[in-house]
N, C-alpha and C positions, 0 to 999 in steps of 0.2 A: 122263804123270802116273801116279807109283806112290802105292799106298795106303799111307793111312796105317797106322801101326803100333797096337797097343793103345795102348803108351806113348805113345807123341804127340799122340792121342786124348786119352786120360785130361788129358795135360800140356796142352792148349788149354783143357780144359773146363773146368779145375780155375783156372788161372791166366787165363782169359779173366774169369770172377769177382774172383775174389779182384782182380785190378790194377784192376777198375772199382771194387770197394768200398774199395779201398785211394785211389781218385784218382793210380795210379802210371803214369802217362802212357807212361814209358820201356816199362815191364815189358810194360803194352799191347799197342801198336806191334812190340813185338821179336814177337810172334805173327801178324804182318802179312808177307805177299810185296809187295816194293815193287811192284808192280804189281796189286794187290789192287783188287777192287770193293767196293765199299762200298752197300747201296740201304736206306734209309728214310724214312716219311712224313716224321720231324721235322726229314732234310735239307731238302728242300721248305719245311714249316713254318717254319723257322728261320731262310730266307734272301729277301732280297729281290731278291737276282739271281741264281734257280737256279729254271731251269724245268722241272727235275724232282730228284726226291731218290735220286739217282745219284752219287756221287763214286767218281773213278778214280784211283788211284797212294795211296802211304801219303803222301806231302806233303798233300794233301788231307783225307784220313783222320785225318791227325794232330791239322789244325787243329781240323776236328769236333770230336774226343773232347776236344782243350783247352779249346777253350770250355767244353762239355758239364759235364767234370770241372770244371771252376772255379766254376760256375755253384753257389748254394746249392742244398742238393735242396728239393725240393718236396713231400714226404714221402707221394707216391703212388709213387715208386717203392722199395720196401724191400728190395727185389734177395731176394725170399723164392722159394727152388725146392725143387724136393724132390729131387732129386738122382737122376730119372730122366734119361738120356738114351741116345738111339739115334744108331748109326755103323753105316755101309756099309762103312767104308775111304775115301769118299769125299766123302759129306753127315755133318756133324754135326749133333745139331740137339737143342733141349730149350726148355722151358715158363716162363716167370716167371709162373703163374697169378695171374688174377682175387682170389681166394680165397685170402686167408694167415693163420692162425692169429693174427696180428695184427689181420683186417681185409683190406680190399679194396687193390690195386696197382692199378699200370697191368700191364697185361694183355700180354706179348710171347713169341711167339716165334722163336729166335734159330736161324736157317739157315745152316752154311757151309760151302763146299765146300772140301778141304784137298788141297794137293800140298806134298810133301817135306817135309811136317812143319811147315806153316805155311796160313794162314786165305790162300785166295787169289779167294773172295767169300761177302760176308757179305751175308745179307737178311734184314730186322726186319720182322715179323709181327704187327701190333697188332690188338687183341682192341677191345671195346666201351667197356670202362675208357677206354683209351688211346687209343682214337679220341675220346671228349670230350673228355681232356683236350688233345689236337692243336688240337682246335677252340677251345679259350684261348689256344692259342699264334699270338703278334705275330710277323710277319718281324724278327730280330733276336734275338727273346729264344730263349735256349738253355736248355734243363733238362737234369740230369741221365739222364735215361731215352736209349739210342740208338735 
């Protein structure tokens, strides 16, 4: 596993955003290694036959975010950052705080480990916010927030 580069860094960070605020499912995925992990509470949350919120391979992955993305927002999540983030070369990781000039979000922060210039596991990190609102969520219903 070679580090990643500045540029491909910046091009995850930049385009991991923008394609969730966009709903551009394609653009997504293409930043995914087919063999990608995936770990969040709202997989759990979301499914009634998944006994842990673990998805393996981008088939999987994919389905998630389309649901996800299709799904009307909920308007706790406003995808508000502040455009700090830290890289190793091989953890990315950065903040959707609590706290947004707007008002309160769900609370997440967004973990991935990168080889060759691709997300090859991702782990969501939910805050207080986002832990109640998990707790509204029915097996089945999907939100926007991953």
């Amino acid at each position: 596993m070679t580090e990643a580069t500045q540029a491909e860094i910046r091009h995850i960070y930049d385009q991991w955003h923008e394609s969730v605020q966009k709903r551009d499912l394609d653009a997504l995925m293409a930043l995914y290694a087919d063999a990608a992990i995936f770990e969040s509470p709202l997989v759990l949350a979301t499914s009634r036959d998944r006994q842990s919120g673990i998805l393996t391979g981008k088939p999987d992955i994919r389905a998630f975010f389309d649901a996800g993305l299709r799904a009307p927002s909920n308007g706790l999540g406003r995808w508000y950052r502040t455009g700090t983030f830290f890289c190793n070369g091989r953890q990315l990781t950065w903040e959707y705080p609590r706290h947004t000039p707007d008002g309160d979000q769900v609370d997440l922060v967004e973990m991935m480990d990168l080889a060759d210039g691709l997300i090859v596991h991702h782990r969501v990190y939910w805050g207080w916010v986002g832990f109640k609102s998990l707790q509204a969520v029915s097996p089945g219903q999907i939100h926007t927030r991953a």
